[in-house]
Structures are given as structure tokens and as C-alpha cells.
N, C-alpha and C positions, 0 to 999 in steps of 0.2 A: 461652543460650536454653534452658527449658525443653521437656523430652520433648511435653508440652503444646501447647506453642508450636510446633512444627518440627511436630507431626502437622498443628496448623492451617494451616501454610502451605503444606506439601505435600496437604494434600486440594483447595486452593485453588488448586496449579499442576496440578491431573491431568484429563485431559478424559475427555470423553463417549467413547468410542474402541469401534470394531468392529474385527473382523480382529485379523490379530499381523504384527508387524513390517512391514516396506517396505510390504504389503498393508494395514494400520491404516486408516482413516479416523477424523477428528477431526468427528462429527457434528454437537457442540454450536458447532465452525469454522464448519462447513458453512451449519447452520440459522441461523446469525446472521448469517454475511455476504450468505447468499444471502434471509433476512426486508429485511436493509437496502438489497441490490441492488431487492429488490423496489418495498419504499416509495420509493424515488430513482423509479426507475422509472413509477408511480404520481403521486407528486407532481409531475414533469415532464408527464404524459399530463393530468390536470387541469390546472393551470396554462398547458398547454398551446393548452385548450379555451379557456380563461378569458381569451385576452389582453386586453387594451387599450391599446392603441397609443397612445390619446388622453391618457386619465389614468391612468399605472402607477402602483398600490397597492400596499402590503404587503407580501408576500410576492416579489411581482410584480419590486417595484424592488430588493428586494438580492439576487434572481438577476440582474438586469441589469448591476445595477454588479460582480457579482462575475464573469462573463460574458465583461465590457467587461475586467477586469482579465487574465480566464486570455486572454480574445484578444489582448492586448498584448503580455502574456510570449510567446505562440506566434509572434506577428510577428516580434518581436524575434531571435528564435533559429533558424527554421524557414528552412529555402532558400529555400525553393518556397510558391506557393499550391495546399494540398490541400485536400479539405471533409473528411477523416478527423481533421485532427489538432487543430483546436479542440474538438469533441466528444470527442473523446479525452481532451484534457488536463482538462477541464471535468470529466466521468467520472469520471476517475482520484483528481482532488482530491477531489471529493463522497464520494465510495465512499471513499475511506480515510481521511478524516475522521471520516466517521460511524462505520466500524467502530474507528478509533482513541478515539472520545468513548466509546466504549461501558465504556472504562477508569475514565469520570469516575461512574458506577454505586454505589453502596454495593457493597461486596465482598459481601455477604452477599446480596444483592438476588435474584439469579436461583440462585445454587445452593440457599437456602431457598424458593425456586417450585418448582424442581429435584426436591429432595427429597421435596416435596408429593405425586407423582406416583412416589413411587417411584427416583429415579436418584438418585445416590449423589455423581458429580460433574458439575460443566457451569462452563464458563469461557465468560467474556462477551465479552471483547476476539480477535476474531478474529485481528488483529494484532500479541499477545502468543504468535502461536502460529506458528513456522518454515515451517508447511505453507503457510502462506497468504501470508507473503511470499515467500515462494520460488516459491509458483505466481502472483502476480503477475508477479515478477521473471521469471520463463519465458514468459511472457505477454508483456512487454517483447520478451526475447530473438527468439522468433518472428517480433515484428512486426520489429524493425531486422534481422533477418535478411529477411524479404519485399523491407525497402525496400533492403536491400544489392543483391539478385537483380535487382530493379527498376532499378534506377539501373544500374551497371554488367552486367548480362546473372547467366550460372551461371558460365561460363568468367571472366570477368570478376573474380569477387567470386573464384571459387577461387583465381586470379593470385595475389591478394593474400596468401594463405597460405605463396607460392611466393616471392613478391620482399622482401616486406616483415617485418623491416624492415631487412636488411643486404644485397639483392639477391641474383640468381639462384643464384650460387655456393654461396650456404650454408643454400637451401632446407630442408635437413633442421632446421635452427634454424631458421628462419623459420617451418615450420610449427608445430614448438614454443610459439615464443614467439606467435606471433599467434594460435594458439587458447584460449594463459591469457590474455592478453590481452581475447578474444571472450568467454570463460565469468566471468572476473574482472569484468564492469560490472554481468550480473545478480546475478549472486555475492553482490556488494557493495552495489547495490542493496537488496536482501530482505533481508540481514544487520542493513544500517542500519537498516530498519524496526524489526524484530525486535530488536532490543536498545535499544534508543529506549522501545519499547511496552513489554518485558519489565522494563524495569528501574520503569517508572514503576508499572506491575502491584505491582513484588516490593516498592514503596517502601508504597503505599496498605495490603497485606498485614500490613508491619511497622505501620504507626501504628495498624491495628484491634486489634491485641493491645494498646495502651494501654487505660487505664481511661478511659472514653468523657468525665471530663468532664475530660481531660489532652486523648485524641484528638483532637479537634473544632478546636481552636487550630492542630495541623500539620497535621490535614486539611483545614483552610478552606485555608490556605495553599498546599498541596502540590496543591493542586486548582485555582487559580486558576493557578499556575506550568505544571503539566500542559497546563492549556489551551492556552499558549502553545507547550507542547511538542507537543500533537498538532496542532494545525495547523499549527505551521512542516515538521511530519517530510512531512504531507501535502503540503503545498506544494514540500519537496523533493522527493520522489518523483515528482511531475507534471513540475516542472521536469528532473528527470535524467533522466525517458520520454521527454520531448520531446528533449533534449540527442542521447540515443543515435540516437534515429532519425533526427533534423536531421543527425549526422553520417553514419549511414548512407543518407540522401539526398542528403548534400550533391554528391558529383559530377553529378545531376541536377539540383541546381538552376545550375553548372556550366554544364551546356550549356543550360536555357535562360537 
């Protein structure tokens, strides 16, 4: 690869960024996922206003059927009946969809806006960026830690770091192992994102250094294929949110 080449791809993977190190903020993260938290936001608040119950239209009917759908997956997996966790799951698909399509972009699209203005870089996939799956995944972590405290008490959920999983005797491993354990599901949650989104990023990168009328053939391609790849990753992810908390509720649903 060309000195050429390898400048293009790395001006392509560098974000918007303030501060230095651990203190960084990835701004051009920020602004997009938190533009798309917005519009989600928005679009439900209309839509909202707008129902009709009588004859659903448009817009109207493939939030219902997709609705209908993430409620099924939540039935299915879920202990207990809670009102937090279909909205939840519903959420989590949306919002990581949409920052996942933001991949499906011409690469050149916003950091040539970017630059218009002055900045130098801006990355559009929120998702191709470790901060943002890892602070979903932490997102996760807090909430299945809520529903662990909930279900069996503090003393309760601490137990478990004491007995589990070779009993009382050998607590000192047991605390061990049941804390990688506990840190290993977000872990690996936000990783999978993140290498899913980054790879598809670093694939679209390489085909814009072809000559655009070679380009076009594996980018219709590689775009159509993507598509299928950001909504199953999304779909994953909602699924494995639910998973973790349904297990950490599960002794609640248990007693009732």
C-alpha cells in the first residue's frame, strides 16, 4: 500500500478528540450518537402524537411490527413481567442500528463537511469507536448489576462471589473467578460491537482507494452485505442485554 494510501486511511480512523489520554473525549462519538439518540427520541414523541389505532400507516405500521417483534424476543427470554425491559430492548436496537448504518455513509461524506468548517478529522460510525461500545456495555453492566441487588438483596448477590462457583472453601477463587466472569459479559459485549463496526469501517476505506469506476461494483456489494451485518450486530446486542439481565433477574422471577 502506498505512503498515499495508509495517510488516507489513517486520517479516516482519527476522531474529533479533546483532552489527552484516559481524559480524551471522542466529540465527533459524542455529537453523532447523541444527534441520533435525539432524532429516535423525536420521532417516537411525534409518532407518538400521531397514533391511530384505527388505520396504522406508514411509518406507524413497521414500528408496530418491529415492536411486536422485540416484544416477543423479551417474552421469550425475560423471567418476570417488568415495564423497563421492552422499552429497553426496543431502545437499544434502534440506537444501535442507527449509529451502526451511519457506516453505510460515503466515507468522504461528513469529514468533507468536516473540513468545511475548519476540523481536520470526524468519524461518523459511532460504533466503530471502543468508547461507545464499552460505554454501552457499562450501561448494561450497571443495569444486571441493579437487577442482581434486586432479586437477591447486596448480601445476597455478594454470596455469590463467596460460594460460587466451587463453594465456600475456596472463596478466594471464587472471588476471582466470578468477577472475570462478571466483567468478561460487558467486556465482550462492546468488543463484539466494536470489531463488527470497525472492520466493516476499515473494508469501505479500502474500496474508496480504488478507482471509482472499479469502486462502485464492491461497494454496491459490500454495502448491501453490511446491511445485513449492522442489523444482526444490533440485534445481537439487544438480545445479549436482555440475556444478561434476564439472568440477573432470574432468581426473581424464581420466587414469583
Amino acid at each position: 500500500m502506498s505512503t498515499k494510501a495508509v495517510t488516507f486511511v489513517e486520517d479516516h480512523l482519527k476522531n474529533l478528540t479533546v483532552g489527552h489520554g484516559f481524559w480524551s473525549l471522542h466529540l465527533d462519538t459524542l455529537v453523532v450518537g447523541w444527534v441520533l439518540g435525539a432524532g429516535l427520541v423525536l420521532v417516537g414523541w411525534v409518532l407518538g402524537r400521531r397514533l391511530d389505532e384505527r388505520v396504522p400507516h406508514g411509518v406507524q405500521n413497521v414500528l408496530e411490527a418491529l415492536l411486536e417483534f422485540v416484544d416477543d424476543q423479551v417474552k421469550g427470554i425475560f423471567p418476570v413481567t417488568d415495564p423497563l425491559i421492552g422499552p429497553l430492548a426496543f431502545t437499544v436496537f434502534l440506537w444501535v442500528f442507527l449509529m451502526n448504518a451511519m457506516d453505510l455513509l460515503p466515507v468522504d461524506l461528513l469529514p468533507t463537511i468536516a473540513r468545511a468548517f475548519g476540523i481536520q478529522h470526524f468519524r461518523s460510525t459511532p460504533t466503530a469507536d471502543p468508547y461507545t461500545t464499552l460505554g454501552l456495555a457499562l450501561s448494561v453492566f450497571l443495569l444486571t448489576l441493579y437487577y442482581h441487588i434486586r432479586s437477591k438483596g447486596f448480601w445476597g448477590y455478594f454470596k455469590t462471589f463467596l460460594i460460587h462457583p466451587f463453594g465456600p472453601y475456596f472463596f478466594p477463587v471464587n472471588i476471582l473467578m466470578t468477577a472475570v466472569e462478571e466483567i468478561a459479559k460487558p467486556l465482550s459485549l462492546g468488543l463484539r460491537l466494536f470489531g463488527n463496526m470497525f472492520a466493516g469501517e476499515l473494508v469501505f476505506l479500502l474500496i474508496a482507494l480504488l478507482p471509482w469506476w472499479i469502486a462502485w461494483m464492491p461497494g454496491t456489494l459490500w454495502s448491501i452485505f453490511h446491511l445485513l451485518v449492522i442489523t444482526l450486530q444490533a440485534f445481537i446486542f439487544m438480545i445479549l442485554t436482555v440475556m444478561y439481565v434476564a439472568m440477573a433477574a432470574a432468581e426473581e422471577g424464581d420466587a414469583h
